[in-house]
VOBA-1610 file (N, C-alpha, C; in pm, whole numbers, padded with zeros to 5 digits, always signed):
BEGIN
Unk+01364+02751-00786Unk+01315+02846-00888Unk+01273+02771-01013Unk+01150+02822-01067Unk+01103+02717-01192Unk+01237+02787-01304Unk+01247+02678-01410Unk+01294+02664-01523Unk+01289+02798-01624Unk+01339+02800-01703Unk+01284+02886-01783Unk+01243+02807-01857Unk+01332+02667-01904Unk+01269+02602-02033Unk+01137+02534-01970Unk+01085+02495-01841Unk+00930+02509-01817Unk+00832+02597-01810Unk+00905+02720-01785Unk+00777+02834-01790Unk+00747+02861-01952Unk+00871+02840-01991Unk+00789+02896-02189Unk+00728+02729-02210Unk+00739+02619-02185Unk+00680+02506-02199Unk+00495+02469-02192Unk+00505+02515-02074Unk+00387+02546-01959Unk+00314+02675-02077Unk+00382+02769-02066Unk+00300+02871-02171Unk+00235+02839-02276Unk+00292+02767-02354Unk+00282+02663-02469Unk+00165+02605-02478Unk+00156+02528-02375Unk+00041+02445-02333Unk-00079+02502-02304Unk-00074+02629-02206Unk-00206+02717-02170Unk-00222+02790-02279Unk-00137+02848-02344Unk-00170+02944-02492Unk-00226+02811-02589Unk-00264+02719-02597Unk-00248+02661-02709Unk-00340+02656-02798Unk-00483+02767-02766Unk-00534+02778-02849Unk-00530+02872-02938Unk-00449+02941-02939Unk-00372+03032-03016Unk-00292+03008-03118Unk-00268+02858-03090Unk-00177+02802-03228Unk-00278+02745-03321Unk-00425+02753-03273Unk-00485+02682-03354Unk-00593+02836-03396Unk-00527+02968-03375Unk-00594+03061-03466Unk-00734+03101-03354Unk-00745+03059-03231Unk-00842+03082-03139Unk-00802+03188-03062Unk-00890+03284-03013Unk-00829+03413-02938Unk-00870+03344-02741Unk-00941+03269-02774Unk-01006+03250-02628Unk-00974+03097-02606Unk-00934+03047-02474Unk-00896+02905-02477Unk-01072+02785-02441Unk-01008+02703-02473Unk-01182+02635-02474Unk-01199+02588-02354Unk-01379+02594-02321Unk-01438+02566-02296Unk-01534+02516-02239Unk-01521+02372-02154Unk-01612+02242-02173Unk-01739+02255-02113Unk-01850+02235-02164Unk-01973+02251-02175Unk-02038+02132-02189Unk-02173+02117-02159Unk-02241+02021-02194Unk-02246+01968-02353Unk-02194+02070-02453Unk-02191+02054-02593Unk-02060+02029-02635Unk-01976+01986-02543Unk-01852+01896-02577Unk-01885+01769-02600Unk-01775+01776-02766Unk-01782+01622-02811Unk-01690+01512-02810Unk-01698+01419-02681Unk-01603+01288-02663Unk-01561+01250-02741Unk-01660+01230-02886Unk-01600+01145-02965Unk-01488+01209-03044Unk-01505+01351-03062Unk-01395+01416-03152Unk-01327+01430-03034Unk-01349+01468-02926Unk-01201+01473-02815Unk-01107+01374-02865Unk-01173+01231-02835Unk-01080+01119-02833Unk-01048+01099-02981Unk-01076+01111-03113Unk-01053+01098-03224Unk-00892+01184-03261Unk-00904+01323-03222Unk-00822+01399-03229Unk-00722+01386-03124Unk-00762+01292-03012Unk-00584+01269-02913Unk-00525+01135-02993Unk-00642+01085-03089Unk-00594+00939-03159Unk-00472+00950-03226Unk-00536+01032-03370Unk-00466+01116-03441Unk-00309+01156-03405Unk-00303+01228-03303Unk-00115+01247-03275Unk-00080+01149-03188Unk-00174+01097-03153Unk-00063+00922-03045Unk-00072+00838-03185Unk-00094+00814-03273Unk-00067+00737-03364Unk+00051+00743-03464Unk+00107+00874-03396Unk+00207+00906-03509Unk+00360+00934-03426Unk+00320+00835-03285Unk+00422+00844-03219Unk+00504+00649-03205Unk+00595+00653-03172Unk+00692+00538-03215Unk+00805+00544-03101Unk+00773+00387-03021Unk+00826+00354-02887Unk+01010+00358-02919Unk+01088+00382-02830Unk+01226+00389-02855Unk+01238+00274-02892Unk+01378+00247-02920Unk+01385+00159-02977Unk+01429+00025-02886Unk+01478+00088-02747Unk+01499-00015-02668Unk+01361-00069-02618Unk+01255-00046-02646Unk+01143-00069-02562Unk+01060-00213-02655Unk+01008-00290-02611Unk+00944-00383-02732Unk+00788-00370-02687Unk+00726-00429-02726Unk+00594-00376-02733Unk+00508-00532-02750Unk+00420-00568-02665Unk+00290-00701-02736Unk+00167-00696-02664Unk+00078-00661-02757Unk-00039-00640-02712Unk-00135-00799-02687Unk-00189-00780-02615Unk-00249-00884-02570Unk-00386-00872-02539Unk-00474-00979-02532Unk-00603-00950-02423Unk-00622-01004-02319Unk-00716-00934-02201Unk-00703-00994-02105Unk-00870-00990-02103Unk-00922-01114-02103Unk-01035-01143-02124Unk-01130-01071-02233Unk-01167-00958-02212Unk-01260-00854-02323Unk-01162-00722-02299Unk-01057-00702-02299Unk-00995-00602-02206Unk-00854-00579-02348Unk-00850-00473-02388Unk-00768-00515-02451Unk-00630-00423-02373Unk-00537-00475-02415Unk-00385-00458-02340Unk-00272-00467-02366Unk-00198-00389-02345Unk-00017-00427-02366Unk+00095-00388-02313Unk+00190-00506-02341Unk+00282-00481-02286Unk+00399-00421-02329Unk+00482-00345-02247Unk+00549-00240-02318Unk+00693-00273-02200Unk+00806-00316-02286Unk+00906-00416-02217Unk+01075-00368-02292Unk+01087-00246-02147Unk+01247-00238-02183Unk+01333-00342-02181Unk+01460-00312-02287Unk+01572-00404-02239Unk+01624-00383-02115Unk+01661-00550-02061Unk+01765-00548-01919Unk+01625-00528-01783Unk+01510-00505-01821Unk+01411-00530-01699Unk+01415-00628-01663Unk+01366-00629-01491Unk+01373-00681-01362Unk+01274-00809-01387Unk+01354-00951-01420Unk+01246-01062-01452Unk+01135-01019-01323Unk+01016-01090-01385Unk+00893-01109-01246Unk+00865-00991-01206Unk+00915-00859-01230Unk+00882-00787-01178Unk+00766-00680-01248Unk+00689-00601-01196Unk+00550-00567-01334Unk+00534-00421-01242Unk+00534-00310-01332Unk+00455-00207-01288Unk+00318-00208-01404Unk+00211-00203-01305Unk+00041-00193-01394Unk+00011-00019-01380Unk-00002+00030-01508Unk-00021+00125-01544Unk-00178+00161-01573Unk-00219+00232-01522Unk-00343+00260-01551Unk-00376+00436-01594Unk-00370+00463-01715Unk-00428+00567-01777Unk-00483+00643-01734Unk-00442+00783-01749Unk-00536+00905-01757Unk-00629+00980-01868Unk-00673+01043-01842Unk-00789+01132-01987Unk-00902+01181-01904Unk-00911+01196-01803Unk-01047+01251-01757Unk-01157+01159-01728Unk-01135+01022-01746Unk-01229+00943-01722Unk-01281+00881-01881Unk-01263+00964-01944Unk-01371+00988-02054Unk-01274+00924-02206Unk-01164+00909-02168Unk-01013+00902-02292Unk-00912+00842-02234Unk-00810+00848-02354Unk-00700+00754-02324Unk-00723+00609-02351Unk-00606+00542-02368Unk-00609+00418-02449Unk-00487+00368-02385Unk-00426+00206-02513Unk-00323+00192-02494Unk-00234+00264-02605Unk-00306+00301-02703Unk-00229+00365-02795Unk-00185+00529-02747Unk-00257+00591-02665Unk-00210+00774-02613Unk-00160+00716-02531Unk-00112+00603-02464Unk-00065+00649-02348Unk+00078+00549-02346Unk+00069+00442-02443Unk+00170+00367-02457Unk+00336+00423-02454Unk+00358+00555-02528Unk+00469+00613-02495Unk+00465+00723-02346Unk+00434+00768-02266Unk+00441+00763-02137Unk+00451+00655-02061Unk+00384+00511-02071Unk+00432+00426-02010Unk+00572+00375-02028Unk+00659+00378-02140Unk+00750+00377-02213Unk+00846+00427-02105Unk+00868+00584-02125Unk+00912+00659-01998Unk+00945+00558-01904Unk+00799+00558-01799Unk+00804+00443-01710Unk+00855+00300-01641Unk+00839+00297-01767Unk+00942+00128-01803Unk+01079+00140-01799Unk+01144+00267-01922Unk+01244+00297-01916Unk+01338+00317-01779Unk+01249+00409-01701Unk+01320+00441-01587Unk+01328+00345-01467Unk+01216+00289-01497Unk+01230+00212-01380Unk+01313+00002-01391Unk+01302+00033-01540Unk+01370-00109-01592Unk+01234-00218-01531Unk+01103-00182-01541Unk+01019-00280-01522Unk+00926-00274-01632Unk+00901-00420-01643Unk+00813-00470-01737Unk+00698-00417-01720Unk+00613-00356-01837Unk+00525-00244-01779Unk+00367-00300-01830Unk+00261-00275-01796Unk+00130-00311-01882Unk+00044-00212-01857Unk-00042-00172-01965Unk-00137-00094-01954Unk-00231-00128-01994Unk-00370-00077-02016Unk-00466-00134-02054Unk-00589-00035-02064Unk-00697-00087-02196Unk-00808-00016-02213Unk-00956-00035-02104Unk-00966+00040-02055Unk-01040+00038-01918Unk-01156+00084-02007Unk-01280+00060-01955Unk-01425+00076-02018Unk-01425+00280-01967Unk-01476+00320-02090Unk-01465+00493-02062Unk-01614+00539-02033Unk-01638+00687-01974Unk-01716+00736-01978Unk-01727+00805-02030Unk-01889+00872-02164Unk-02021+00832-02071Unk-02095+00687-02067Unk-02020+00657-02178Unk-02075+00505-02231Unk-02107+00423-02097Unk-01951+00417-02060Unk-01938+00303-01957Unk-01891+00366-01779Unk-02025+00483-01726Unk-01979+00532-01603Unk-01927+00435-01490Unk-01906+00444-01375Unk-01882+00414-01279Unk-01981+00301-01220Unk-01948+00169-01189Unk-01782+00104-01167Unk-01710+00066-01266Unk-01778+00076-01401Unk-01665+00021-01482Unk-01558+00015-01509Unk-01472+00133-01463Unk-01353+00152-01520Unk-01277+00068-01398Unk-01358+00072-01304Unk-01292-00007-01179Unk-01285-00148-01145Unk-01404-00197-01221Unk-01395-00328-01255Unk-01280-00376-01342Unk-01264-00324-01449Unk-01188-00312-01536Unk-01024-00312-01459Unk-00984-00250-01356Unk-00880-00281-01287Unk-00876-00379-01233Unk-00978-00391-01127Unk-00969-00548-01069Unk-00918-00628-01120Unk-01004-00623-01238Unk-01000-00756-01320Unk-00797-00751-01382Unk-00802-00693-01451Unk-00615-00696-01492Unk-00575-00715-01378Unk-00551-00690-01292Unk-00526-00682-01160Unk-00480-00844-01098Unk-00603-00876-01093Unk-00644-01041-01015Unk-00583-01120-01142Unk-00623-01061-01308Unk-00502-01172-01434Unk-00379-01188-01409Unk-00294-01022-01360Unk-00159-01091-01326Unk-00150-01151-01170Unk-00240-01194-01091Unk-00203-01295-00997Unk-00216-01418-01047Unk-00357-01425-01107Unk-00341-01584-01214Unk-00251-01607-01307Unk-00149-01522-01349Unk-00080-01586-01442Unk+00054-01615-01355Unk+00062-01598-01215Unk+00194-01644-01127Unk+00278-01546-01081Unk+00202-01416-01147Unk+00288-01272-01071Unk+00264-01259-00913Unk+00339-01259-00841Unk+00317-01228-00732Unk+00230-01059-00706Unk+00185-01086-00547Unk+00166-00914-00530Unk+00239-00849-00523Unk+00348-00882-00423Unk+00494-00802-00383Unk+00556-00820-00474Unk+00512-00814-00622Unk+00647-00808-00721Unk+00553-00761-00842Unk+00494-00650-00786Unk+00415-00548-00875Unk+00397-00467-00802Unk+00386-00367-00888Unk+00365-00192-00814Unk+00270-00124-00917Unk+00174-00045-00880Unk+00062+00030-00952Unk+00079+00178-00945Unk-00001+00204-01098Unk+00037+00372-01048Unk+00004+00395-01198Unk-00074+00566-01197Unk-00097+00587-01287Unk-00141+00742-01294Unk-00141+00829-01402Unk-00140+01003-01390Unk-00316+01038-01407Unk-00335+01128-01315Unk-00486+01220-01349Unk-00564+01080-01310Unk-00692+01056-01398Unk-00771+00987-01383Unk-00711+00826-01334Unk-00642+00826-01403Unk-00543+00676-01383Unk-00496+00706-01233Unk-00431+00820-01154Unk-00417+00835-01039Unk-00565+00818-00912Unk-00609+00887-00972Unk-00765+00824-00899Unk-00798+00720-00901Unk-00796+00641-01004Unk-00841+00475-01014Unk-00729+00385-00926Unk-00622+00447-00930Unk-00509+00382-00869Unk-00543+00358-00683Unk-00599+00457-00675Unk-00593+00486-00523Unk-00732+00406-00546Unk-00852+00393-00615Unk-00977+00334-00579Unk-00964+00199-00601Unk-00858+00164-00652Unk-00808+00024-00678Unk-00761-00046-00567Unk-00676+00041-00487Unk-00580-00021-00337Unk-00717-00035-00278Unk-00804+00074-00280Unk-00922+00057-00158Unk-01003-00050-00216Unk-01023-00057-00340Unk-01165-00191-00323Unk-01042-00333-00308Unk-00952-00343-00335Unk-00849-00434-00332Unk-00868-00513-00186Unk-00864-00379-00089Unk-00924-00454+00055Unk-01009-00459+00112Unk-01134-00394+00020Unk-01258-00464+00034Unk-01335-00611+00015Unk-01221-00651-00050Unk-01211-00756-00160Unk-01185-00873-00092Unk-01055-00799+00033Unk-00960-00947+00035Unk-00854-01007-00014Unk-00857-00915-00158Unk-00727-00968-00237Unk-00554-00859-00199Unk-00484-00971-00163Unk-00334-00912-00155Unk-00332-00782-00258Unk-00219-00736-00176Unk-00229-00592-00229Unk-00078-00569-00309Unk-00057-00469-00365Unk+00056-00496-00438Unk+00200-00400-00390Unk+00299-00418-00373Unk+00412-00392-00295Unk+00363-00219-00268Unk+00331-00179-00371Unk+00345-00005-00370Unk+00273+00037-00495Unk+00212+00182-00412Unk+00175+00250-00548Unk+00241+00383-00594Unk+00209+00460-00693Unk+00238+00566-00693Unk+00124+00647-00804Unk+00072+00764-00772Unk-00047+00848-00776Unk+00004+01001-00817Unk-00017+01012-00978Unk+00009+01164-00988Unk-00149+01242-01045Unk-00123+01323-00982Unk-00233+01424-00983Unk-00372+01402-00980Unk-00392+01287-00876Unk-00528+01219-00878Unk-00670+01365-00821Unk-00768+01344-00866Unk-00892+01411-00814Unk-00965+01298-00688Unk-00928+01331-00569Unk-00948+01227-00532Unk-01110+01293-00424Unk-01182+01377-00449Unk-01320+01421-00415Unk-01385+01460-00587Unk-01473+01354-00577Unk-01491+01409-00743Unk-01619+01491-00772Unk-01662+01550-00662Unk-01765+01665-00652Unk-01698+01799-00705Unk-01566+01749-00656Unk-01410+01883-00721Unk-01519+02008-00663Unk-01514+02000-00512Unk-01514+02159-00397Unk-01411+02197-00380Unk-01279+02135-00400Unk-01153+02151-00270Unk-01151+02314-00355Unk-01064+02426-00277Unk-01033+02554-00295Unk-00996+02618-00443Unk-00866+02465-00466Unk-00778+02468-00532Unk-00864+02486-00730Unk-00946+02392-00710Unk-01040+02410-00875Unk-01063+02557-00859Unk-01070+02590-00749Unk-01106+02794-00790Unk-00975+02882-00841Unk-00897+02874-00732Unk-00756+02988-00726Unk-00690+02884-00815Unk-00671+02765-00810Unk-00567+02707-00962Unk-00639+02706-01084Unk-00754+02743-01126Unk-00794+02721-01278Unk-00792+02806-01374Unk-00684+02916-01321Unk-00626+02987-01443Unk-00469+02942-01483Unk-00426+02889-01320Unk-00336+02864-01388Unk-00263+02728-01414Unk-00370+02616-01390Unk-00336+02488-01462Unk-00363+02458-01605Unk-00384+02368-01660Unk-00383+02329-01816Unk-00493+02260-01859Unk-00581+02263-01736Unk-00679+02193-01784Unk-00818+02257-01866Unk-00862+02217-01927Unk-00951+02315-01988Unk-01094+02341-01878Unk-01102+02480-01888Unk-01212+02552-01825Unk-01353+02424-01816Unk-01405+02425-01697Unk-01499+02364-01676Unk-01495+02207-01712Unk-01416+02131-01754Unk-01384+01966-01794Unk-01410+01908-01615Unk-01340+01998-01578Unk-01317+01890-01391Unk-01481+01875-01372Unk-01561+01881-01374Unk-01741+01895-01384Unk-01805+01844-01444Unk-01756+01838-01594Unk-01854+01799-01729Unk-01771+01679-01750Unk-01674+01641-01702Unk-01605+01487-01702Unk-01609+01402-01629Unk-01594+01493-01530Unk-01585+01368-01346Unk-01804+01314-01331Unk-01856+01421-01399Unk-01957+01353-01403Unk-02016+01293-01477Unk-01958+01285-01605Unk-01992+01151-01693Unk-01947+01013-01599Unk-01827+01027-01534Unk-01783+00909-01466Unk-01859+00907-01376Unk-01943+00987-01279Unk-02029+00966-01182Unk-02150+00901-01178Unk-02209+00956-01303Unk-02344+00896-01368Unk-02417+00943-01224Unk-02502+00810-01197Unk-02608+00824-01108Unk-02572+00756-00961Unk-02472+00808-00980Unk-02377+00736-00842Unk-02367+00819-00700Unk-02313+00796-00563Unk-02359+00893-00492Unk-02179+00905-00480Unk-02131+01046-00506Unk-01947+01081-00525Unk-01908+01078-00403Unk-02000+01042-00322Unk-01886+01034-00192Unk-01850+00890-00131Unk-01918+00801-00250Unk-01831+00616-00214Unk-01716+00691-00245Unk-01639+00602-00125Unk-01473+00605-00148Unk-01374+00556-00241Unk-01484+00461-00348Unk-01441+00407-00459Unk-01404+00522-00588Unk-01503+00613-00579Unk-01547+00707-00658Unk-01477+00824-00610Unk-01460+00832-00468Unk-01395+00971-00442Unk-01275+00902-00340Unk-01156+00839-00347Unk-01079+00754-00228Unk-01049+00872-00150Unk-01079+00985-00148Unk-01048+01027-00034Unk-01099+01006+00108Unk-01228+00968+00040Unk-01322+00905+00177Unk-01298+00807+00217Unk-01189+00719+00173Unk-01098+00570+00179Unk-01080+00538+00343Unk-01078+00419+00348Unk-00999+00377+00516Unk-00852+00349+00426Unk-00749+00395+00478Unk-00638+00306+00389Unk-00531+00229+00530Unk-00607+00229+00637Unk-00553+00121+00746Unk-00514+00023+00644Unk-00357+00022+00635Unk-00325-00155+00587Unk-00289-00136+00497Unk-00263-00020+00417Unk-00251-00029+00240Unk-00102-00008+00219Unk-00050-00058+00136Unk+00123-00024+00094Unk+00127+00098+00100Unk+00292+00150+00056Unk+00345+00256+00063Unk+00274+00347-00071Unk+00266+00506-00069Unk+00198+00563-00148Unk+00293+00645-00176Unk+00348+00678-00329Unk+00403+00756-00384Unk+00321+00885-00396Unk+00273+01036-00384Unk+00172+01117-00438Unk+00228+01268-00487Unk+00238+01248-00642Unk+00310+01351-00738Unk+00183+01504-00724Unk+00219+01628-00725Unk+00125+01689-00797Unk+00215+01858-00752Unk+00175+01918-00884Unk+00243+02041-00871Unk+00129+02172-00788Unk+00215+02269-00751Unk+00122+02362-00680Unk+00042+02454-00793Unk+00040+02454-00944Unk-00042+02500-00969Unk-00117+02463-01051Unk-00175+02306-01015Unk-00288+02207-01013Unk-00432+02207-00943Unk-00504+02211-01015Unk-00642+02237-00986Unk-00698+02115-00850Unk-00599+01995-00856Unk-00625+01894-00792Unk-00502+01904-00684Unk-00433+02026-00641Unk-00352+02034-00554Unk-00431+01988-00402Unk-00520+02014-00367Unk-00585+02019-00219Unk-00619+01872-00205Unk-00691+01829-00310Unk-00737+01642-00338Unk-00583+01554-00281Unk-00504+01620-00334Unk-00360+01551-00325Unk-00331+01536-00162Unk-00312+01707-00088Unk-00237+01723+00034Unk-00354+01642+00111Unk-00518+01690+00073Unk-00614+01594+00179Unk-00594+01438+00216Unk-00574+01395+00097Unk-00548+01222+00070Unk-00430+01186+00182Unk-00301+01270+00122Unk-00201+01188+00221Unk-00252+01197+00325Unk-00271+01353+00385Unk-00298+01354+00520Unk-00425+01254+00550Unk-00504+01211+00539Unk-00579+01116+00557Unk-00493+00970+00593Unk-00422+00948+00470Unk-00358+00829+00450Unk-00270+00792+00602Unk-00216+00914+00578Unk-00127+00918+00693Unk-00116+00908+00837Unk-00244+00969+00876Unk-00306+00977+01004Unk-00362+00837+01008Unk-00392+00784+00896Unk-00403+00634+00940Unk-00326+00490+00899Unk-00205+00572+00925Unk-00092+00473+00961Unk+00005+00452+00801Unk-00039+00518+00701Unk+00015+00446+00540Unk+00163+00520+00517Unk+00227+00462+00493Unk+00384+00533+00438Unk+00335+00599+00354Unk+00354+00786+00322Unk+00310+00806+00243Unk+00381+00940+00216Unk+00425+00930+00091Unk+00525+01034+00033Unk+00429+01164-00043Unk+00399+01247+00008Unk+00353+01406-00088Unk+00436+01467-00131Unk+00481+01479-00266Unk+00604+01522-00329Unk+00516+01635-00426Unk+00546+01810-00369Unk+00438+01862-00428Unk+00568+01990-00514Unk+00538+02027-00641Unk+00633+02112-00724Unk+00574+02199-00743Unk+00682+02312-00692Unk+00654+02462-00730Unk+00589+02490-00862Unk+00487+02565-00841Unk+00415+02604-01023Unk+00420+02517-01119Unk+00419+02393-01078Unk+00403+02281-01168Unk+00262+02252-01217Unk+00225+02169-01326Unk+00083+02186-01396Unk+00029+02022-01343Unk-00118+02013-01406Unk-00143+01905-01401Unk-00080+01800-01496Unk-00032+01648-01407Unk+00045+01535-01463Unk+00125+01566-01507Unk+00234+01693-01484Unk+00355+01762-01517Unk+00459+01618-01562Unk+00486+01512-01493Unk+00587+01430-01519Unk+00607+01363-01676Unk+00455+01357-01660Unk+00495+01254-01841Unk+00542+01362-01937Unk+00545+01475-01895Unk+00575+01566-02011Unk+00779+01536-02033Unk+00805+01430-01944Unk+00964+01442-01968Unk+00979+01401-02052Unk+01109+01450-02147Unk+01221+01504-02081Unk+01214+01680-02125Unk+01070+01705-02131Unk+01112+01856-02230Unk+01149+01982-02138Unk+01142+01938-01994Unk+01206+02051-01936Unk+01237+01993-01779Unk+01299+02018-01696Unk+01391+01982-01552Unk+01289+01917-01531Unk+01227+02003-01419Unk+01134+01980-01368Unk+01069+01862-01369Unk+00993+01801-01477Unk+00919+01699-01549Unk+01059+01581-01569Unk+01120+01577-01592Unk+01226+01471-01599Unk+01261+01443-01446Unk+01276+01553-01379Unk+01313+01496-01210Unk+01242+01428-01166Unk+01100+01464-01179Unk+00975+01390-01106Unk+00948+01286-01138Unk+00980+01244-01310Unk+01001+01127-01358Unk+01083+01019-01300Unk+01180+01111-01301Unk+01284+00967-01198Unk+01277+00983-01071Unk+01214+01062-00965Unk+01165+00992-00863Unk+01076+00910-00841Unk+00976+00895-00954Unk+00868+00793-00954Unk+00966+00705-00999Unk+01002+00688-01100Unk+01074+00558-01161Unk+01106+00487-01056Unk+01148+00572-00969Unk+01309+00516-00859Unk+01213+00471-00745Unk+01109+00524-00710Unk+01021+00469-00629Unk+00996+00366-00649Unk+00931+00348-00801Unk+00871+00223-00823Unk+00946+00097-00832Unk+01090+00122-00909Unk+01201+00036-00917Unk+01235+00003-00753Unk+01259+00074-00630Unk+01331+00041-00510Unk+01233-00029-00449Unk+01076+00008-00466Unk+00950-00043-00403Unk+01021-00242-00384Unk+01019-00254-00509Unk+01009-00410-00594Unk+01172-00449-00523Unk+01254-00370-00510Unk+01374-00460-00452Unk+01404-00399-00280Unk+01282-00393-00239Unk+01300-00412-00077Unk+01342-00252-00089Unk+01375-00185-00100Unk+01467-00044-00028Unk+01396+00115+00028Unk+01204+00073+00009Unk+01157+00179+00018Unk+01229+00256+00185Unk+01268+00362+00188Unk+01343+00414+00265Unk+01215+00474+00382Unk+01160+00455+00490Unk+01073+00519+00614Unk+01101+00643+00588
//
């Protein structure tokens, strides 16, 4: 049975243009503006401040800028690579640095995230290049593969999964495990679920369309890079895959494993009653979102010391 302290949470979130004096929730249209989107998610991630067990050093990784975000008592050598959500279009290391935090926390691994090239500026492959590349830095700097695990919410969940797949297009070792919350993993976004869930997820009206195709540009959405559902994942590590049932990207989710699965991948679909989109980072403000938290954590932490359980 959901929460109560998630259903008034969840309310919160879908009412929320109501706190800002709006009778109708917004929008997204071709006359949505990125730059004030991302200006205004700047604005309240800037006024947020990592616990205190967590240390923080930003770095670059070639033109890439990046950081690392490093609980006390983490697992030497060991690295979860975080890769960001926002729709394709947002997100940083600064919005997303305290969710990775979380991450780190729970899982006691040394964590990194990083600014991936956004769209519309920078459509598709960039943001994927942009993984590679961090990607293949921590093998050059002596990280092993099997002593890293990937994973990342919404858009960052999509890149995550298009990451394992060009990874073995590539040739390059793959990394112990991933884990994938609420990825769009057909980014034409037909599956059922954008219809019967888009009243009652959190995402704003019409964004899954006017976002996924800034990232598309002039691309054809059914490379598997662009949409991994169309993926071979013969051969790929174990797959963590978060997403609640009343997520617009619920069907993207159940299609993927079952894909994954039928062709051979360990692969966990861990799907929550009336849960929203990327429900987990919202922990600890209600059950729900804190549980899911520490089953990813615990995934990602057991991945790295041998114990993923068949």
């Amino acid at each position: 049975m959901q929460s109560i302290r998630s259903h008034i949470f969840i309310w919160m979130i879908k009412n929320r243009h109501l706190f800002k004096l709006k009778l109708r929730p917004e929008v997204v249209d071709n006359s949505f503006s990125v730059i004030e989107f991302r200006k205004g998610i700047d604005r309240t991630s800037a006024k947020m401040k990592l616990p205190k067990n967590i240390s923080s050093e930003q770095i670059q990784i070639n033109a890439i800028n990046a950081e690392w975000i490093i609980p006390e008592g983490h697992e030497e050598n060991k690295i979860l690579l975080y890769i960001h959500g926002g729709g394709f279009i947002s997100g940083s290391c600064l919005t997303h640095r305290m969710h990775v935090a979380k991450f780190a926390n729970g899982s006691k691994l040394k964590s990194l995230v990083f600014d991936y090239r956004l769209a519309p500026e920078n459509p598709f492959p960039a943001a994927l290049e942009d993984c590679i590349e961090v990607y293949t830095w921590l093998l050059h700097q002596g990280y092993k593969s099997g002593d890293i695990v990937i994973g990342g919410e919404s858009a960052g969940g999509t890149l995550t999964l298009s990451l394992l797949l060009a990874l073995k297009e590539k040739g390059i070792d793959f990394p112990k495990a991933a884990f994938s919350i609420s990825p769009v993993t057909d980014l034409r976004c037909l599956a059922d679920s954008f219809q019967y869930n888009a009243n009652n997820d959190i995402a704003p009206m019409g964004s899954w369309n006017v976002w996924t195709q800034y990232y598309i540009a002039n691309n054809n959405p059914l490379n598997p890079l662009l949409s991994p559902q169309f993926g071979n994942y013969e051969g790929l590590p174990p797959i963590f895959i978060c997403v609640g049932t009343h997520e617009i990207h619920l069907n993207d989710c159940e299609n993927v494993a079952r894909i994954a699965n039928e062709q051979g991948v360990n692969v966990r679909l861990r799907k929550w009653d009336k849960m929203i989109h990327a429900f987990p980072i919202l922990s600890p403000f209600f059950p729900e979102a804190k549980q899911a938290m520490t089953e990813i954590c615990e995934f990602a932490r057991n991945s790295l010391l041998d114990s993923i359980e068949d």
